[in-house]
C-alpha positions in Angstrom: 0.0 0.0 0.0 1.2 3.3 -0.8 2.8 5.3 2.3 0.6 8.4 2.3 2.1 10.1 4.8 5.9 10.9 6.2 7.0 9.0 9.1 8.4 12.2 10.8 5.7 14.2 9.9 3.5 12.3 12.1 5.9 12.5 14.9 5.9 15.9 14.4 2.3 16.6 15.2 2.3 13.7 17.9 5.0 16.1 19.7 3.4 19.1 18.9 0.5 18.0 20.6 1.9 16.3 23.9 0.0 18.6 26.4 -3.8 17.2 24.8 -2.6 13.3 25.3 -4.3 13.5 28.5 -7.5 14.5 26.7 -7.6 11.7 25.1 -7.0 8.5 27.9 -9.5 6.1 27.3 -12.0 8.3 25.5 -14.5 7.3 22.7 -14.1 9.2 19.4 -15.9 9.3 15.8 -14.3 10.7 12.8 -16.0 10.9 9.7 -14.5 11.0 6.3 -11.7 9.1 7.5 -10.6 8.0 3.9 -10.0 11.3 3.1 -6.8 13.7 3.2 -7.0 15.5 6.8 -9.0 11.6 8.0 -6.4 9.8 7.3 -3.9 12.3 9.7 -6.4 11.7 12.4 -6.8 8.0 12.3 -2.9 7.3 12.1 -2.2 9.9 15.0 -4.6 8.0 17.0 -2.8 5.0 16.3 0.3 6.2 17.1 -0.7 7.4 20.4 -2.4 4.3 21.2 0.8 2.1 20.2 3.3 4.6 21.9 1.7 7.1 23.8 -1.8 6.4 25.9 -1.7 4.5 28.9 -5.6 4.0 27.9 -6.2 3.1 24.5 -8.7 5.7 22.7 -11.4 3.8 20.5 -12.2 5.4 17.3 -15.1 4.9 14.6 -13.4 5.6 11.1 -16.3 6.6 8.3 -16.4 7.2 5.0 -18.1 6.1 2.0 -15.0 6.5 -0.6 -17.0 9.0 -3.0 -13.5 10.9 -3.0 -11.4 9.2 -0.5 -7.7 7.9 -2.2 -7.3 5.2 0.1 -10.3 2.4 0.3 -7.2 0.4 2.0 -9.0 1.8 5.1 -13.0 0.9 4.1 -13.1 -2.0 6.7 -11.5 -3.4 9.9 -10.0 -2.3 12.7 -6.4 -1.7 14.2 -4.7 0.0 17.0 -7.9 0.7 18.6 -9.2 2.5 15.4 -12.0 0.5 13.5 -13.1 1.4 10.1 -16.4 1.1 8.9 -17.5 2.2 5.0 -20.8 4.4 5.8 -22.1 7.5 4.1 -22.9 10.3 6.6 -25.9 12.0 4.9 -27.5 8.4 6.1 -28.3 7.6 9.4 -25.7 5.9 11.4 -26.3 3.6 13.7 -25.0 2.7 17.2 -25.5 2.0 20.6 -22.0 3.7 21.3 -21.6 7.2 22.8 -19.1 9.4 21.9 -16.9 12.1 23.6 -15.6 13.7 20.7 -16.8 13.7 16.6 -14.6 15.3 14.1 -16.3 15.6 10.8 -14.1 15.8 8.4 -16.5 14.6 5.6 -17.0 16.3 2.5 -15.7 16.8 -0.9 -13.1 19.5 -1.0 -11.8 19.2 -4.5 -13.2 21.8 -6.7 -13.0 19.3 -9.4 -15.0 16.8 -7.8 -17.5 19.0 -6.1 -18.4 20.5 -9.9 -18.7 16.7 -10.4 -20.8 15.8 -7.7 -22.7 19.1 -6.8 -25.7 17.6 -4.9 -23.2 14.6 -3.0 -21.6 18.2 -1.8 -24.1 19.5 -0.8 -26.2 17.2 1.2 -23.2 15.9 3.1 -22.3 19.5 4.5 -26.0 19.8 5.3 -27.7 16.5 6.3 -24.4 14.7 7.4 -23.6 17.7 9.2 -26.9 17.6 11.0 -27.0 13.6 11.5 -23.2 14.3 13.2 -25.2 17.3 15.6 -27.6 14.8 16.7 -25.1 12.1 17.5 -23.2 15.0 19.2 -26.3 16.4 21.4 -27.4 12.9 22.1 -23.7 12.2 23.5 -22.6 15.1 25.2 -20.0 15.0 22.5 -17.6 17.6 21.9 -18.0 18.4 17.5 -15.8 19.8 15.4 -16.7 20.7 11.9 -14.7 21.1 9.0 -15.7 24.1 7.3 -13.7 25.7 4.7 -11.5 29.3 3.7 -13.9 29.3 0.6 -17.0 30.2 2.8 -15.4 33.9 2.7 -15.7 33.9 -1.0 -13.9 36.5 -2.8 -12.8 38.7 -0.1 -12.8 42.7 -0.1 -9.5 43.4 -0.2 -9.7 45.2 3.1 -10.6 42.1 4.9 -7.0 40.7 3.8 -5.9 39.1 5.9 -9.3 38.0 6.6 -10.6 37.7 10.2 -13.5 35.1 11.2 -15.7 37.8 11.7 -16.1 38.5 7.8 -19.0 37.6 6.4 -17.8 36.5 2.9 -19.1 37.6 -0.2 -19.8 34.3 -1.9 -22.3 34.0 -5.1 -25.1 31.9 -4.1 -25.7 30.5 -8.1 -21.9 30.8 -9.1 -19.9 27.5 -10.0 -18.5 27.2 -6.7 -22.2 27.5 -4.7 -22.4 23.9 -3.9 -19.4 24.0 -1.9 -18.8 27.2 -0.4 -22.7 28.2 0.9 -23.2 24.2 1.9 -20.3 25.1 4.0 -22.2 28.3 5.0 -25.3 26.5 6.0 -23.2 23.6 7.8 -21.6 26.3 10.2 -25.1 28.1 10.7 -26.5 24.1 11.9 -23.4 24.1 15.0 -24.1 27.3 15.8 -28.0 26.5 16.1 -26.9 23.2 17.8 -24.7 25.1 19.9 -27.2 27.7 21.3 -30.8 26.1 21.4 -29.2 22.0 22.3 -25.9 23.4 24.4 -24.1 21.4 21.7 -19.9 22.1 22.1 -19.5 22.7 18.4 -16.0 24.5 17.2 -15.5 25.3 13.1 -12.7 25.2 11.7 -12.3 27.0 8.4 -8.8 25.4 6.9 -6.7 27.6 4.4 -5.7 25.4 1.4 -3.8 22.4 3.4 -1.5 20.4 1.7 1.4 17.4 2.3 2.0 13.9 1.8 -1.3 12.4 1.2 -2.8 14.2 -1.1 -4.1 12.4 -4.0 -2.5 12.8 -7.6 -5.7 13.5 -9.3 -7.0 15.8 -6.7 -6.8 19.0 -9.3 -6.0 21.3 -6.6 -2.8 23.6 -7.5 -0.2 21.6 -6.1 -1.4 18.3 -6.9 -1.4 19.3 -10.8 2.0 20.8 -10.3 3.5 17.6 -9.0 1.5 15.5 -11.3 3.2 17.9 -14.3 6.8 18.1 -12.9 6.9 14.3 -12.4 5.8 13.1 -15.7 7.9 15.9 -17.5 5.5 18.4 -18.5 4.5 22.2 -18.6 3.0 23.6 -15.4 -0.6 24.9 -16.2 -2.0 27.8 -14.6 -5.7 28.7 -14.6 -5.9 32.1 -15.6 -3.8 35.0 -15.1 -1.9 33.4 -12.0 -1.8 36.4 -10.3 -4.5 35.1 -8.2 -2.9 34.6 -4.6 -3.3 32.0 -2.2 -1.6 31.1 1.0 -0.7 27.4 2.2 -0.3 25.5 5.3 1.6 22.2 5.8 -0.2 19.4 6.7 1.6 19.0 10.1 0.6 22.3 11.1 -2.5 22.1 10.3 -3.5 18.9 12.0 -1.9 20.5 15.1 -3.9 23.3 14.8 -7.2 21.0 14.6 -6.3 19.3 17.9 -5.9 22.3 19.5 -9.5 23.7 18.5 -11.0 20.0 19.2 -9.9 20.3 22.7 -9.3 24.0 23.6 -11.5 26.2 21.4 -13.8 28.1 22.6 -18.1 26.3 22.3 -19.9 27.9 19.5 -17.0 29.6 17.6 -15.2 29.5 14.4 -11.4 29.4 13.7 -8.9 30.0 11.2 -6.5 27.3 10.3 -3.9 28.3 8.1 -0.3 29.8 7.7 -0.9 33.5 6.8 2.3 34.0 5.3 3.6 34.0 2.5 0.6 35.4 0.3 1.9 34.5 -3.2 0.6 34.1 -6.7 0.4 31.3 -8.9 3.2 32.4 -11.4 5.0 33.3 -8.2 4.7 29.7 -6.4 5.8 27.7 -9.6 9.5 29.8 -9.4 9.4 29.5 -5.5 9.2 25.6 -6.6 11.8 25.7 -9.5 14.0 27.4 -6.6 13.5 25.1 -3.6 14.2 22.2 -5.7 16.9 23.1 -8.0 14.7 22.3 -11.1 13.6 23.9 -14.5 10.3 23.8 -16.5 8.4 25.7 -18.4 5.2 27.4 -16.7 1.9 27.7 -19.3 -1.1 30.5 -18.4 -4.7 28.6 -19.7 -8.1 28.7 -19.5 -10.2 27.4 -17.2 -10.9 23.3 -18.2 -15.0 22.5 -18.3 -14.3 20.1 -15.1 -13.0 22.6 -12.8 -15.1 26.0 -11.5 -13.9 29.3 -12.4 -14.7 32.3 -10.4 -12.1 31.8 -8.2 -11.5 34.4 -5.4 -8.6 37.0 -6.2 -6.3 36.4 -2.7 -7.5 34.4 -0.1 -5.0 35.0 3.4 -6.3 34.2 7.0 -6.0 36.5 9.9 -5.1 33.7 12.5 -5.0 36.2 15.6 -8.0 34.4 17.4 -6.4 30.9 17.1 -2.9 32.3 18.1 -4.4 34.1 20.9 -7.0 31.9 22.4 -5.6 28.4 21.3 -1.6 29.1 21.2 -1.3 28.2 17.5 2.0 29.1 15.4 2.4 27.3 12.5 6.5 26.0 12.2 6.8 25.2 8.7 7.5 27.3 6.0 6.7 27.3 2.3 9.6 26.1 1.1 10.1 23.2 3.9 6.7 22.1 3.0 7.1 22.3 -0.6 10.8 20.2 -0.2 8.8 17.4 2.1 5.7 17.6 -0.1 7.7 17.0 -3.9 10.1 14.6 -2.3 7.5 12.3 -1.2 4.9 12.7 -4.8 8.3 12.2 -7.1 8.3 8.5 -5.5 4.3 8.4 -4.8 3.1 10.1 -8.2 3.0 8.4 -11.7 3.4 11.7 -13.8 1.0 10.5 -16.1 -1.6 13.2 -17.2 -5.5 12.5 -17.9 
């Protein structure tokens, strides 16, 4: 099976979160979309801790019904006190088991796939979102939603960096509407959960996480850009590429999630994401040529039919609440992440284009 993850990576954020072990002695905990990217973070953590670190083994329910998930290795069984079970969250799930904490981490993030499976996007946000609330209220569980940076839409440039209290400017009929106001609607159920049920919810709005793990035909920018490199080909840019994006390494941002599952604040949303640097497109294809020593040639192109356009102009996160409130400092910079991330695709990825 391929290794979808780094070895030291995962000691990394096992470290980084050594004052929350305590948290999680003996308790009972449900992740959904555990065959995803971030899932698949969460579930090997948890094994780790239980292997090396726990004095009582955690017990953890691993969804996810593969729609999108790179890695159906993980549909069924269990190990390390994590058992797997293929089930699709926008149907009921049933147990007699009660949890202590449910991350759901369900949902199709790929703007490629979610243009391809626009209702599938939709309904999980909403109705598994909502089937997770009542598993949470029914539990006393502690949730922890997985919202998303594209819920702000195309930002006004004077909410750059942009704080959680922006309310996004997001076109409810654009291409991207499946995604981004499902998203919306998914934060407004925790909040509602939150304040008429005493749910603990916390959001987490993650800005454009990426690392080992993430799957070669996933179309986002950096899995096309190691797909291209490998096989031998010209980088393709949507666009202009002046469009700017931030990006946070995986390690960092699965620390960051731990920290909001445990210590954040009931009710409230958080920022997840390494505000700097804010860089273009054009610009992050020569920051890669530079950090690994390479040359290629970098193409401008229209937007393909499979992937959304009306993509927001800069996205940056103002990460002053999760700093403040939650001690969150993210360690690894661009060009560390982008050396980890190509070393591991040049002997994961195939190179071969669509």
């Amino acid at each position: 099976m391929t290794q979808l993850y780094i070895d030291s990576d995962i000691e990394e954020i096992i470290t980084n979160i050594a004052p929350l072990y305590e948290d999680f002695e003996g308790k009972n905990i449900l992740i959904t979309g555990a065959g995803g990217f971030l899932g698949r973070y969460f579930t090997t953590v948890f094994e780790k801790l239980n292997e090396c670190v726990l004095q009582r083994e955690c017990r953890v329910t691993a969804l996810d019904n593969f729609i999108a998930g790179n890695n159906p290795a993980y549909e069924e069984g269990s190990r390390s006190g994590v058992r797997y079970i293929r089930h699709d969250v926008v149907q009921p799930f049933e147990t007699e088991e009660s949890f202590d904490f449910i991350l759901h981490a369900a949902g199709i993030a790929s703007p490629f796939y979610y243009r391809a499976f626009p209702l599938e996007t939709i309904e999980v946000s909403i109705t598994g979102t909502k089937n997770m609330l009542q598993h949470a209220r029914q539990s006393n569980a502690s949730l922890l939603f997985f919202s998303s940076s594209e819920m702000y839409g195309d930002p006004d440039p004077k909410y750059i960096p942009t704080p959680e209290s922006y309310r996004g400017n997001v076109s409810c009929l654009g291409p991207r509407a499946c995604y981004d106001e499902s998203k919306r609607l998914g934060e407004t159920l925790c909040r509602v959960f939150h304040t008429q049920y005493g749910v603990h919810t916390n959001i987490v709005r993650p800005f454009n996480v990426y690392g080992p793990g993430m799957g070669e035909r996933d179309y986002r920018v950096l899995p096309n850009f190691a797909n291209r490199i490998k096989g031998g080909h010209p980088l393709h840019v949507y666009s202009s590429g002046r469009q700017t994006r931030t990006f946070c390494y995986i390690t960092d941002a699965i620390t960051g999630f731990f920290k909001v599952l445990v210590k954040g604040v009931p009710g409230e949303p958080y920022n997840i994401g390494n505000p700097k640097p804010e860089i273009s497109m054009l610009d992050l294809a020569e920051l890669i040529k530079e950090t690994l020593a390479i040359d290629f040639n970098v193409d401008t192109v229209e937007y393909p039919d499979s992937y959304p356009a009306d993509e927001p102009n800069r996205r940056c996160p103002d990460i002053s609440k999760a700093k403040t409130q939650l001690a969150f400092n993210p360690k690894v910079d661009l060009s560390e992440g982008l050396r980890r991330y190509f070393n591991w695709t040049d002997q994961h990825y195939s190179g071969v284009l669509d």
